[in-house]
C-alpha positions, 0 to 999 in steps of 0.5 A: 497059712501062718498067723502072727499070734503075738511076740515079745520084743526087748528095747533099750533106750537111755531114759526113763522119759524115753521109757515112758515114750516107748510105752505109750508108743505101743500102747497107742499103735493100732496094729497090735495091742500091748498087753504088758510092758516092763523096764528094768534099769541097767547100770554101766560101772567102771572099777566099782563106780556107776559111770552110765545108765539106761533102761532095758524095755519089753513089751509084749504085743499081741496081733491077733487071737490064737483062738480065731486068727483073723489077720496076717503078717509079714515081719520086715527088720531093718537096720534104721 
């Protein structure tokens, strides 16, 4: 048997609204408990010059007690 402990995951969204969105996303899930989250925002330059930004998020979620597992996974990835 194979147990999902936990797993980090990277997003990248345009805003820090949408940041804050994300946080609260995973905060609420009820599948798993986020434990921590950061932003980092990242900047586009052309020559020298900021011509975009976005905001770079991890967040990293907990599914189950390493301890005394008590739930299984399957991980599906799809293209959206």
């Amino acid at each position: 048997m194979e147990y999902l402990i936990n797993t980090v995951i990277t997003y990248r969204v345009h805003t820090v609204e949408d940041a804050d969105a994300l946080h609260e996303r995973l905060r609420t899930d009820g599948r798993f408990e986020c434990v921590s989250f950061s932003r980092t925002t990242k900047y586009i330059k052309v020559k020298g010059e900021i011509v975009d930004s976005y905001e770079l998020c991890k967040a990293k979620l907990v599914f189950t007690e390493e301890k005394d597992p008590e739930m299984t996974y399957k991980i599906n990835f799809e293209e959206v």
